[in-house]
PDB file with SEQRES, HELIX, SHEET and CRYST1 records, atoms N, CA, C and O in Angstrom:
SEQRES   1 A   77  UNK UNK UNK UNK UNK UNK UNK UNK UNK UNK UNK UNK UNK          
SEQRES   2 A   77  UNK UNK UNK UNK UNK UNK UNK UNK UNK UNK UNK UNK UNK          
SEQRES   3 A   77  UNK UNK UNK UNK UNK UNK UNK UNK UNK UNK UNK UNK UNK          
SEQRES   4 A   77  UNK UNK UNK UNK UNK UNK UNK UNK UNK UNK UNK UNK UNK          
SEQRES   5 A   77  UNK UNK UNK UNK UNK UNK UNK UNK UNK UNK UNK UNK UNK          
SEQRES   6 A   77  UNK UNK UNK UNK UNK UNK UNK UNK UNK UNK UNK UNK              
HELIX    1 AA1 UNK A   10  UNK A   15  1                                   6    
HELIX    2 AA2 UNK A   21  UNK A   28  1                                   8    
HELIX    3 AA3 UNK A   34  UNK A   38  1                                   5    
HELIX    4 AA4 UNK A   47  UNK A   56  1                                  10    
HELIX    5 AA5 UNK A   61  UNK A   63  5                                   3    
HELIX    6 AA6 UNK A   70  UNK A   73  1                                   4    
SHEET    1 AA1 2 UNK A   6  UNK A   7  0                                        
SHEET    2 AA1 2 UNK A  66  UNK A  67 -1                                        
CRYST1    1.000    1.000    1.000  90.00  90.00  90.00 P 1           1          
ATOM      1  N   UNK A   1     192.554 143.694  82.157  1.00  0.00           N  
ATOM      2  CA  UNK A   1     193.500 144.237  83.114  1.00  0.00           C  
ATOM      3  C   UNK A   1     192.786 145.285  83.966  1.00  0.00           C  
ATOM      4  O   UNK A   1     192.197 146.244  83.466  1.00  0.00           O  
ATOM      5  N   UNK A   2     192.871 145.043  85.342  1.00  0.00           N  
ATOM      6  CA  UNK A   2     191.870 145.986  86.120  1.00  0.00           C  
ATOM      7  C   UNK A   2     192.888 147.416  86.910  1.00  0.00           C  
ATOM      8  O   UNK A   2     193.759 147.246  87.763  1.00  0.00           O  
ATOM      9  N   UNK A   3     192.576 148.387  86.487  1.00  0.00           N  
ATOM     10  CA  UNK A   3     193.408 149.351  87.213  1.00  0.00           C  
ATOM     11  C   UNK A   3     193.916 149.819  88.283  1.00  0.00           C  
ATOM     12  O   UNK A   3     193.016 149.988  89.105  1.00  0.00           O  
ATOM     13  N   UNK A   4     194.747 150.061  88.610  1.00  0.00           N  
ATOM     14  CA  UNK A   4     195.243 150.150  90.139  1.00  0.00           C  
ATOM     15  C   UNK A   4     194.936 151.364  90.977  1.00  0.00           C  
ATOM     16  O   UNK A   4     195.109 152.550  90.698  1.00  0.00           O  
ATOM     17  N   UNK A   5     194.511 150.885  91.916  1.00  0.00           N  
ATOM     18  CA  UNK A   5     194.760 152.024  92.528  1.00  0.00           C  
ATOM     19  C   UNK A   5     196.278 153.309  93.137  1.00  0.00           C  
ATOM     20  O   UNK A   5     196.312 154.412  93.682  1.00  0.00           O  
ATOM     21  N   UNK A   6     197.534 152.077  92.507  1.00  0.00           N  
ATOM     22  CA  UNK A   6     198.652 152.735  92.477  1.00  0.00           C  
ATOM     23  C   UNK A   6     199.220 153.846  91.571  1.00  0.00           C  
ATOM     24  O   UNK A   6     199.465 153.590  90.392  1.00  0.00           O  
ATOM     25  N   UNK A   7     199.460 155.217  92.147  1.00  0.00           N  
ATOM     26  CA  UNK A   7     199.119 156.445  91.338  1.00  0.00           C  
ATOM     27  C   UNK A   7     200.927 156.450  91.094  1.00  0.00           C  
ATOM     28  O   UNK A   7     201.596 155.998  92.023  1.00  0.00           O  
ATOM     29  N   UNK A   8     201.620 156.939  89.905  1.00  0.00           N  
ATOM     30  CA  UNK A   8     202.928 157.303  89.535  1.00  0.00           C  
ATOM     31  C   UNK A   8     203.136 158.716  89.070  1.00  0.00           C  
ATOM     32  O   UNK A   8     202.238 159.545  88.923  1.00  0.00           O  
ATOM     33  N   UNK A   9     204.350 158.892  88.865  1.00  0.00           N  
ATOM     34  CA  UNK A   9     205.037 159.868  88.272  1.00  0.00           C  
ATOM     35  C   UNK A   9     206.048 159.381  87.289  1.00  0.00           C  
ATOM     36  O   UNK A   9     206.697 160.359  86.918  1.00  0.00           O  
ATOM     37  N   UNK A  10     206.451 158.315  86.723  1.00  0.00           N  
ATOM     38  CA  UNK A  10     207.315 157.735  85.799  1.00  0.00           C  
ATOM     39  C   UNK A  10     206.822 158.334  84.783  1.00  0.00           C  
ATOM     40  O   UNK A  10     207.484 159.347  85.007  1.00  0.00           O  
ATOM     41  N   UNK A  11     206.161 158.647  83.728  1.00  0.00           N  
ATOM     42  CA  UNK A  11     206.305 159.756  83.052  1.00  0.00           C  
ATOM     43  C   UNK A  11     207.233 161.112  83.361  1.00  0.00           C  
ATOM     44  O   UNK A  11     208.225 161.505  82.746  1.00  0.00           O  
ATOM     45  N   UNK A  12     206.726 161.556  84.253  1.00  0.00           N  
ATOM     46  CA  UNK A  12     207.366 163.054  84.430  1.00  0.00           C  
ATOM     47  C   UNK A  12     208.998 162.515  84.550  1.00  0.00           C  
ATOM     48  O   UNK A  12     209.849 163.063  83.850  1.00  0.00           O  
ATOM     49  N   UNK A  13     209.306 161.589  85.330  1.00  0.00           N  
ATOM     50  CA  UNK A  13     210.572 161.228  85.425  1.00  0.00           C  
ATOM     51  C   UNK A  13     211.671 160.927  84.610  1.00  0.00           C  
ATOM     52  O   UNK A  13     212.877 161.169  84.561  1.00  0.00           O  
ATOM     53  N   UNK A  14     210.550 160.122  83.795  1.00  0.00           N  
ATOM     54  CA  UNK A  14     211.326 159.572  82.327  1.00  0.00           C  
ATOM     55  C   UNK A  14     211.587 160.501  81.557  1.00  0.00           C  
ATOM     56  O   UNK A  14     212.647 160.307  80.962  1.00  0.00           O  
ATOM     57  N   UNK A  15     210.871 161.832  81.194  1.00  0.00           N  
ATOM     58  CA  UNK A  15     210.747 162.741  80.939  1.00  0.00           C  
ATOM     59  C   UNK A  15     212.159 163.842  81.288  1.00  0.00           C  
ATOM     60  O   UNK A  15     212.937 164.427  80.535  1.00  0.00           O  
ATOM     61  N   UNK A  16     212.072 163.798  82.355  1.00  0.00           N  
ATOM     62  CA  UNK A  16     213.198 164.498  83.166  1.00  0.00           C  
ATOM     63  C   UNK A  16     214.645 164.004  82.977  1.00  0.00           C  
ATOM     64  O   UNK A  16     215.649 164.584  83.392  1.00  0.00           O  
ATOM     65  N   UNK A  17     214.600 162.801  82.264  1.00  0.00           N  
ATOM     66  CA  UNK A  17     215.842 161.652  82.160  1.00  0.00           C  
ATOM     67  C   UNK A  17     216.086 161.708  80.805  1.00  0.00           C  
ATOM     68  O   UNK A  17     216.747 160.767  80.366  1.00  0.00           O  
ATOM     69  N   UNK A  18     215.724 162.575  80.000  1.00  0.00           N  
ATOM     70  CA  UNK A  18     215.457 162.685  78.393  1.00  0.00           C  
ATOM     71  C   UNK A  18     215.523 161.291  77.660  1.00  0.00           C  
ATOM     72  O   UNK A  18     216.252 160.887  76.754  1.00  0.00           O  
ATOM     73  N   UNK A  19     214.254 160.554  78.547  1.00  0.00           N  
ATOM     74  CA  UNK A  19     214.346 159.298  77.987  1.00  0.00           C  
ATOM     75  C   UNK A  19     212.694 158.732  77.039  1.00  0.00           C  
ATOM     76  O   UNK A  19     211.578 159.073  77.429  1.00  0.00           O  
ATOM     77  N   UNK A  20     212.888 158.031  76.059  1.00  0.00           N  
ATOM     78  CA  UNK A  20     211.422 157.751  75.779  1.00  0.00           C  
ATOM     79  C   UNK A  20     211.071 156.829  76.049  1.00  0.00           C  
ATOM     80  O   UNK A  20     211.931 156.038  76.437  1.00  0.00           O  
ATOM     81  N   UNK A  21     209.644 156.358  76.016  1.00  0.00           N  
ATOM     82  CA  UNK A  21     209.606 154.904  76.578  1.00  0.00           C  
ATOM     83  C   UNK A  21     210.182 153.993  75.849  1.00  0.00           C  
ATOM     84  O   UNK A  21     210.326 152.935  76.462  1.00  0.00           O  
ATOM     85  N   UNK A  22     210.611 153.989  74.657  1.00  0.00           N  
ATOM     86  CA  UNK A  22     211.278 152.751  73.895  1.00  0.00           C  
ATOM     87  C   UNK A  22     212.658 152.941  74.991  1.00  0.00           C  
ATOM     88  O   UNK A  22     212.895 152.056  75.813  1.00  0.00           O  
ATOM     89  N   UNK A  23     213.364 153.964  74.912  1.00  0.00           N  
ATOM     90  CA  UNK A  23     214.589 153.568  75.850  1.00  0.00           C  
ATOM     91  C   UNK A  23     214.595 153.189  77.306  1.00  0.00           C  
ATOM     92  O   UNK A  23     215.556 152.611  77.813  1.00  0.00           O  
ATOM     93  N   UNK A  24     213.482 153.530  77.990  1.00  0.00           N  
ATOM     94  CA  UNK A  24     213.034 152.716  78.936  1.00  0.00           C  
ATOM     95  C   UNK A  24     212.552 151.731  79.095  1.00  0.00           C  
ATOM     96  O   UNK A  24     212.828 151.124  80.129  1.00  0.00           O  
ATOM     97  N   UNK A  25     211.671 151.182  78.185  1.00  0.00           N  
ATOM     98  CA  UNK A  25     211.566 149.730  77.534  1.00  0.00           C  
ATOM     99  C   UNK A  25     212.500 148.925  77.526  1.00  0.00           C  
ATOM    100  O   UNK A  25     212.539 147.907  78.217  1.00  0.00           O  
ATOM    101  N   UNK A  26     213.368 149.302  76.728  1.00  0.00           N  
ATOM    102  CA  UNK A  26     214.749 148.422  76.474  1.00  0.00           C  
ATOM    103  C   UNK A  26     215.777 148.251  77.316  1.00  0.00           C  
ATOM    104  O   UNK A  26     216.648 147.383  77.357  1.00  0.00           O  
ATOM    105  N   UNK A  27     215.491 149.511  78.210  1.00  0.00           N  
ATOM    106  CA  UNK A  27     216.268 149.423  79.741  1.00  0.00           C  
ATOM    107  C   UNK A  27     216.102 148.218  80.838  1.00  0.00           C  
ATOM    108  O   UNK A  27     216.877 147.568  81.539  1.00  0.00           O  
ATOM    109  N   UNK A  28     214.436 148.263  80.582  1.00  0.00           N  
ATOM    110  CA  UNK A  28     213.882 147.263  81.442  1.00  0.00           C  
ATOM    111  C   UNK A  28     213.811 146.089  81.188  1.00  0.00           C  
ATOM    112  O   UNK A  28     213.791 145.170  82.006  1.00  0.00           O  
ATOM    113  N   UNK A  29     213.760 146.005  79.874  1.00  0.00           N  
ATOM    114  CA  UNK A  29     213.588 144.284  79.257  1.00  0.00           C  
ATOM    115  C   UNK A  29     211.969 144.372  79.090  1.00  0.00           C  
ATOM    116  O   UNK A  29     211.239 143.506  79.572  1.00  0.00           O  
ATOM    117  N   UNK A  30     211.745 144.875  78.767  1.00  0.00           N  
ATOM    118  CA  UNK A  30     209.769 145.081  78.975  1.00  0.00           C  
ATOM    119  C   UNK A  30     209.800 145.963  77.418  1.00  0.00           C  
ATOM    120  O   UNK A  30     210.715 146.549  76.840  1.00  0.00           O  
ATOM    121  N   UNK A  31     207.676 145.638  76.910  1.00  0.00           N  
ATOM    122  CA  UNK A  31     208.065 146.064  75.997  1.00  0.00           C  
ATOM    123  C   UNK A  31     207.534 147.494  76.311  1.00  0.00           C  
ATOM    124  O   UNK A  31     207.216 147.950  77.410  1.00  0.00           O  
ATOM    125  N   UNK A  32     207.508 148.158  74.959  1.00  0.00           N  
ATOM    126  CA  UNK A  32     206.902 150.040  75.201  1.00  0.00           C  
ATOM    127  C   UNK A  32     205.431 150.370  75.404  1.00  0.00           C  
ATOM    128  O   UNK A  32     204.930 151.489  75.515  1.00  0.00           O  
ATOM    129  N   UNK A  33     204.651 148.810  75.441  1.00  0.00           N  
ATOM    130  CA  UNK A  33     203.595 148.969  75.570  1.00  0.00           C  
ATOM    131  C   UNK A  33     203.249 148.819  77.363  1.00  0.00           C  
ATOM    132  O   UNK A  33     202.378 149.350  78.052  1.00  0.00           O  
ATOM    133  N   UNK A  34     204.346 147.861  77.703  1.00  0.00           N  
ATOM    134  CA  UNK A  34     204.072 147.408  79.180  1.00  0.00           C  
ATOM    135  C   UNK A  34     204.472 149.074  80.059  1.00  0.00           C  
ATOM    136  O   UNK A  34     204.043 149.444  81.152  1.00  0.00           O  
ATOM    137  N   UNK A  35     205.449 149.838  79.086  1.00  0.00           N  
ATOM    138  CA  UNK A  35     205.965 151.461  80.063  1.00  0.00           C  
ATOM    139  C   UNK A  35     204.535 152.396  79.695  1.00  0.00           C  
ATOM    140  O   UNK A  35     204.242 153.460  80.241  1.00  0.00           O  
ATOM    141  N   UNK A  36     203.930 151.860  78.878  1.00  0.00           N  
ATOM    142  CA  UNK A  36     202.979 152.825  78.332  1.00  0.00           C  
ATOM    143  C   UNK A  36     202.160 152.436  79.285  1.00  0.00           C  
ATOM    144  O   UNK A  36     202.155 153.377  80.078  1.00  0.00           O  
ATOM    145  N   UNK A  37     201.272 151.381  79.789  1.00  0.00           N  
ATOM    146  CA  UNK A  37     200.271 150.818  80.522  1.00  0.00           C  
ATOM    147  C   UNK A  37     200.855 151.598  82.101  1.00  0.00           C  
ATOM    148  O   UNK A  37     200.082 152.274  82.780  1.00  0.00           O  
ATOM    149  N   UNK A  38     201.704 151.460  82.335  1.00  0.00           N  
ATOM    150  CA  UNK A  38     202.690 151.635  83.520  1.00  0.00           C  
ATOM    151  C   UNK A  38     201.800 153.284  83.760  1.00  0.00           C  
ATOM    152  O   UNK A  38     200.824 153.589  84.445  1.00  0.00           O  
ATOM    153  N   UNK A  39     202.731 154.110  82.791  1.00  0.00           N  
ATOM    154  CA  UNK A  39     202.215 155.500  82.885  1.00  0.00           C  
ATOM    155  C   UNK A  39     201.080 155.750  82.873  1.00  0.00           C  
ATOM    156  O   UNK A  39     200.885 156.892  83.288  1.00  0.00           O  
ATOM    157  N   UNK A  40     199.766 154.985  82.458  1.00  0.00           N  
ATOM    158  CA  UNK A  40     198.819 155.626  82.658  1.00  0.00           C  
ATOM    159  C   UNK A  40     197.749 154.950  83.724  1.00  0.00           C  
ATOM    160  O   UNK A  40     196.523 155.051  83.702  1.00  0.00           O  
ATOM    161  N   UNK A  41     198.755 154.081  84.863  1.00  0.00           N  
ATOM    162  CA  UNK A  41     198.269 153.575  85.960  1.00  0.00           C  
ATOM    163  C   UNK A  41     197.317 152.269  85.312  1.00  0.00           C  
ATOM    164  O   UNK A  41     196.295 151.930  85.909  1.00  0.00           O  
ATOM    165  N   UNK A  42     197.675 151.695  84.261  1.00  0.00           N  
ATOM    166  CA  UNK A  42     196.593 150.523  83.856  1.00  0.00           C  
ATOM    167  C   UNK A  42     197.399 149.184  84.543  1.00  0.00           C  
ATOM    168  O   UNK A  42     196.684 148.232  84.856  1.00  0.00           O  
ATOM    169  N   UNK A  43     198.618 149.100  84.746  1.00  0.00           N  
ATOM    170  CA  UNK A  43     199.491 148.156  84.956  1.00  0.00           C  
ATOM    171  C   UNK A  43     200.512 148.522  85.909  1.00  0.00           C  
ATOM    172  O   UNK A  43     201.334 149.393  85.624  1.00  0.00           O  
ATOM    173  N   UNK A  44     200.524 147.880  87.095  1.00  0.00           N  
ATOM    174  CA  UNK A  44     201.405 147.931  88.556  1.00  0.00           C  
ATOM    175  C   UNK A  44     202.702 147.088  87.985  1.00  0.00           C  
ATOM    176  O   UNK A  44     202.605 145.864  87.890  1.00  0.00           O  
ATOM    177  N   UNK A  45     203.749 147.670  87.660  1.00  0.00           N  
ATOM    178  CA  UNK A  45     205.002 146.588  87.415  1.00  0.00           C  
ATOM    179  C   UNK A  45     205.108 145.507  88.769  1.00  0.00           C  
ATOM    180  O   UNK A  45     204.505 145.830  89.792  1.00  0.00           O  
ATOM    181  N   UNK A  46     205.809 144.354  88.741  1.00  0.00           N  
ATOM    182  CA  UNK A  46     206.377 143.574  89.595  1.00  0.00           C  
ATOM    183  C   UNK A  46     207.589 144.714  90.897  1.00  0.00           C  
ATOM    184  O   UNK A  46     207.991 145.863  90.717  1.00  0.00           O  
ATOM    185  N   UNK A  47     207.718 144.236  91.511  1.00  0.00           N  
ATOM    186  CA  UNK A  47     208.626 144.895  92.707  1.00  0.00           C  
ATOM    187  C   UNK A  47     210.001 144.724  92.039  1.00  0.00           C  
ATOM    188  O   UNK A  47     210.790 145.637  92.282  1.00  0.00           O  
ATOM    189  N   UNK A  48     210.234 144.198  91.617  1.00  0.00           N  
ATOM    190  CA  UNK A  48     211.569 144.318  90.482  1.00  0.00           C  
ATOM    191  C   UNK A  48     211.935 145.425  89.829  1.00  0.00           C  
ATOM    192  O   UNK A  48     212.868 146.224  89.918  1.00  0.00           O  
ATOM    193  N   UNK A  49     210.770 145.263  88.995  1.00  0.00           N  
ATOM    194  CA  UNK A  49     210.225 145.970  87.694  1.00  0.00           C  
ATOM    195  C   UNK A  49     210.757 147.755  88.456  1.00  0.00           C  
ATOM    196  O   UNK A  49     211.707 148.507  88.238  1.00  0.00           O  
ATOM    197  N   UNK A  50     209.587 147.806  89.356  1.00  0.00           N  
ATOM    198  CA  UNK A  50     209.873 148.845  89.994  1.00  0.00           C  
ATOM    199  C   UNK A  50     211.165 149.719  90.712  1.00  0.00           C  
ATOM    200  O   UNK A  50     211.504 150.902  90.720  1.00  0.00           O  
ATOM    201  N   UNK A  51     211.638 148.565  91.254  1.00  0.00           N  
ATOM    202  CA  UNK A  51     213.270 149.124  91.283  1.00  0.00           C  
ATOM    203  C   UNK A  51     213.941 149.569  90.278  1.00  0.00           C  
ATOM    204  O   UNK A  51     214.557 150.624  90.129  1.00  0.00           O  
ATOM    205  N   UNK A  52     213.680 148.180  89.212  1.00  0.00           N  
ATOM    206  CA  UNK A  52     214.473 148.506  88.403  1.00  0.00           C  
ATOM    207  C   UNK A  52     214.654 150.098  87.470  1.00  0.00           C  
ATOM    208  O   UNK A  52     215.598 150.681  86.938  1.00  0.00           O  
ATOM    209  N   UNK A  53     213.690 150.269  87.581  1.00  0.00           N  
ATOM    210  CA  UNK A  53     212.718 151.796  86.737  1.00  0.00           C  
ATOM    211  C   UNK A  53     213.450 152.948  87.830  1.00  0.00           C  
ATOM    212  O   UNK A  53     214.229 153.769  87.345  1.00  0.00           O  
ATOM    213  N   UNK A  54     213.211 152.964  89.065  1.00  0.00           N  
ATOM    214  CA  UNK A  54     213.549 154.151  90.011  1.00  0.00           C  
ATOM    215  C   UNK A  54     215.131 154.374  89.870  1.00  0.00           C  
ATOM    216  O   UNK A  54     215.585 155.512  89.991  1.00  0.00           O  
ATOM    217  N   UNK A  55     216.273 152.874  89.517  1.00  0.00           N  
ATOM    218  CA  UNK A  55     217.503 153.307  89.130  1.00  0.00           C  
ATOM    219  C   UNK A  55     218.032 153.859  88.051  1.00  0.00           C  
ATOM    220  O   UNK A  55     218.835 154.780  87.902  1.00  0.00           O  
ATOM    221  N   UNK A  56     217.423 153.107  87.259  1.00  0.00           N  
ATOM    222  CA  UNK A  56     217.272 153.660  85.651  1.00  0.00           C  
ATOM    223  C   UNK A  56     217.062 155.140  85.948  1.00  0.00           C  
ATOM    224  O   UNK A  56     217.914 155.952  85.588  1.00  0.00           O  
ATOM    225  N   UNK A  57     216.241 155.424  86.429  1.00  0.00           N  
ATOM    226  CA  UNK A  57     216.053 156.912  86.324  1.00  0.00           C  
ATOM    227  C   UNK A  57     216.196 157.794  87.786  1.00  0.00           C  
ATOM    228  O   UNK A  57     215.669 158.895  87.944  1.00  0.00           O  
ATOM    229  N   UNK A  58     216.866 157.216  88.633  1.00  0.00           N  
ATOM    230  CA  UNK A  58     217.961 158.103  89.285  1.00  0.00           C  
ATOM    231  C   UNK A  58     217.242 158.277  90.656  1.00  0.00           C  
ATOM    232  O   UNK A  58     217.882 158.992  91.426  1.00  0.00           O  
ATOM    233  N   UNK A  59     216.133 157.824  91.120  1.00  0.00           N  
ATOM    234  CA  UNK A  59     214.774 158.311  92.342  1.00  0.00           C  
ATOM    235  C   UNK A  59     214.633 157.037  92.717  1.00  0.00           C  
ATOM    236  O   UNK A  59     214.969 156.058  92.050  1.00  0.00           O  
ATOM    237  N   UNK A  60     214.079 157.035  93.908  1.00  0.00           N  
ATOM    238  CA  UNK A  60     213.760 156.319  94.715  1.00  0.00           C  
ATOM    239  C   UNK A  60     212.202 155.875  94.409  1.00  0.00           C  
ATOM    240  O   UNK A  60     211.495 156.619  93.729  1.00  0.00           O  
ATOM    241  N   UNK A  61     211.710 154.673  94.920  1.00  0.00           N  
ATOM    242  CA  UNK A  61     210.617 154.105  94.376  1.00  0.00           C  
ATOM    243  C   UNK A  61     209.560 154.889  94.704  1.00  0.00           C  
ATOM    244  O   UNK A  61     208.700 155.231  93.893  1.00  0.00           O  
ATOM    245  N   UNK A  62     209.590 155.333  96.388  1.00  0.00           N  
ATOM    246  CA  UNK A  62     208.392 156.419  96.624  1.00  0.00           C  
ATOM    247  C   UNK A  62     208.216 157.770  96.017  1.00  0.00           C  
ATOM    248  O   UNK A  62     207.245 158.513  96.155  1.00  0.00           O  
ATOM    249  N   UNK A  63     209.563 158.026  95.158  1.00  0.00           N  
ATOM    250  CA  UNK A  63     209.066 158.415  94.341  1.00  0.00           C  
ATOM    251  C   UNK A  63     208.598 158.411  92.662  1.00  0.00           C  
ATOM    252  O   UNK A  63     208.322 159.361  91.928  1.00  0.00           O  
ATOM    253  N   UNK A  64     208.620 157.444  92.483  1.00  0.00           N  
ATOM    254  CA  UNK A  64     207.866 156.771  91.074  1.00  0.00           C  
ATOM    255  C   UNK A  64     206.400 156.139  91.512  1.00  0.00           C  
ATOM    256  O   UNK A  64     205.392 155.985  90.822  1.00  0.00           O  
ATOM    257  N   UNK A  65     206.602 155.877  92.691  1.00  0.00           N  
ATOM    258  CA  UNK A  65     204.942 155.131  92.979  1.00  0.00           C  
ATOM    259  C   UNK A  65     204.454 155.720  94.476  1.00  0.00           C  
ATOM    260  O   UNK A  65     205.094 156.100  95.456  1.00  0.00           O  
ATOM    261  N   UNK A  66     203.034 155.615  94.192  1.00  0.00           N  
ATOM    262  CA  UNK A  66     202.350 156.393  95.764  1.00  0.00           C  
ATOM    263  C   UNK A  66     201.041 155.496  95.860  1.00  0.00           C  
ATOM    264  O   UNK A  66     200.175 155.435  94.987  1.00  0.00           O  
ATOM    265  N   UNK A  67     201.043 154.830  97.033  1.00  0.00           N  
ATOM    266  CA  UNK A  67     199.646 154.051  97.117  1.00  0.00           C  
ATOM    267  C   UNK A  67     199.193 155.005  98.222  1.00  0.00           C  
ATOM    268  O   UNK A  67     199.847 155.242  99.237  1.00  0.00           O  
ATOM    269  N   UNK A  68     197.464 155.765  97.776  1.00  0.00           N  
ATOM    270  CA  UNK A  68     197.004 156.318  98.925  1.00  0.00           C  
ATOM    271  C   UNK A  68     196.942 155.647  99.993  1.00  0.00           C  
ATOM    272  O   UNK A  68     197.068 154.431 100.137  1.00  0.00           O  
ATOM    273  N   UNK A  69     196.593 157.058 101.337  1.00  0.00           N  
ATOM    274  CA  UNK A  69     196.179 156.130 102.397  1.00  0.00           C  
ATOM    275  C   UNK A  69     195.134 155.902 103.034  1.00  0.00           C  
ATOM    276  O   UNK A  69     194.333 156.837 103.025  1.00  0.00           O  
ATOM    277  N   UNK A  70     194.778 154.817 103.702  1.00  0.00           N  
ATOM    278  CA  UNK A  70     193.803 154.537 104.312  1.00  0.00           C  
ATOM    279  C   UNK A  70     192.517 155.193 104.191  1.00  0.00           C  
ATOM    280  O   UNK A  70     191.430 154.620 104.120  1.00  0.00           O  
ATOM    281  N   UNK A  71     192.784 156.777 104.167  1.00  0.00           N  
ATOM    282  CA  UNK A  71     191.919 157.825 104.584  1.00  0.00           C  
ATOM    283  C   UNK A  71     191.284 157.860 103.270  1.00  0.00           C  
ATOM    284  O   UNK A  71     190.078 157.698 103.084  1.00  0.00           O  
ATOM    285  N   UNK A  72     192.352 158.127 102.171  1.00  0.00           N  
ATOM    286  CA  UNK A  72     191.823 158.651 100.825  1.00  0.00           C  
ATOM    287  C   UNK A  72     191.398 157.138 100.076  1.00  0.00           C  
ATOM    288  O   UNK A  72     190.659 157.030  99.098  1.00  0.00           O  
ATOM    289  N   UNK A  73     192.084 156.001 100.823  1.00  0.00           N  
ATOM    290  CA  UNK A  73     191.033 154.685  99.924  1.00  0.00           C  
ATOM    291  C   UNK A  73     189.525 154.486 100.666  1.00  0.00           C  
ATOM    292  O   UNK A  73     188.563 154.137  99.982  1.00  0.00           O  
ATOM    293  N   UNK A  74     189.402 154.716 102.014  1.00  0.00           N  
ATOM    294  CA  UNK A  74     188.086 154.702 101.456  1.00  0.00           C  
ATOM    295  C   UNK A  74     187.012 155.850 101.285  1.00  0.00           C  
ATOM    296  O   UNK A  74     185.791 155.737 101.391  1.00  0.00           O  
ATOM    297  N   UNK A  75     187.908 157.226 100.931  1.00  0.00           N  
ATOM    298  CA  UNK A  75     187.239 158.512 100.569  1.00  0.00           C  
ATOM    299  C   UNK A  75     186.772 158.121  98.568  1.00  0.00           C  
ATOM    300  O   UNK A  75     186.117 158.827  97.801  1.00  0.00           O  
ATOM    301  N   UNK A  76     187.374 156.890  98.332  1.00  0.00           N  
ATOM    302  CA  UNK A  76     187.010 156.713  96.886  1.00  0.00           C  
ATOM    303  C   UNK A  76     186.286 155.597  96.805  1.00  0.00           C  
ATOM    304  O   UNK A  76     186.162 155.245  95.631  1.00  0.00           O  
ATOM    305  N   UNK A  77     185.604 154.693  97.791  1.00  0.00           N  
ATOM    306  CA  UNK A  77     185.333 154.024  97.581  1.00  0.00           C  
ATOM    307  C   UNK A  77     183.766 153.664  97.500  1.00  0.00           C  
ATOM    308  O   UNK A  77     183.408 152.541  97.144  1.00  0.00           O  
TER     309      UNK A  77                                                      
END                                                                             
């Protein structure tokens, strides 16, 4: 699994939602390993996935996910 360059905050959020990843897991239909991969940017959910997560926990997608821009992808590259 190759890492993304898509940076999150679903931790802090989930967090903020006094939720753990098993109950976000089970929210999503996904398991606690796929919310775990999620949080530490190893795994980009589906555009679903992603909605589904920003209602669950009350925010909007831009803010659960941030793809740099232009400037800062190829300041890393």
């Amino acid at each position: 699994m190759k890492p993304t360059r898509i940076t999150n905050e679903v931790k802090m959020h989930r967090q903020l939602a006094s939720m753990t990843q098993e109950d976000l897991a089970q929210r999503l239909g996904v398991t606690r390993q796929t919310v775990i991969a999620i949080e530490n940017g190893k795994y980009s959910p589906t555009l679903e996935t992603a909605f589904m997560m920003a209602s669950i926990l009350g925010v909007g997608v831009e803010d659960l996910f941030q793809y740099p821009s232009e400037e800062e992808v190829g300041k890393n590259d």
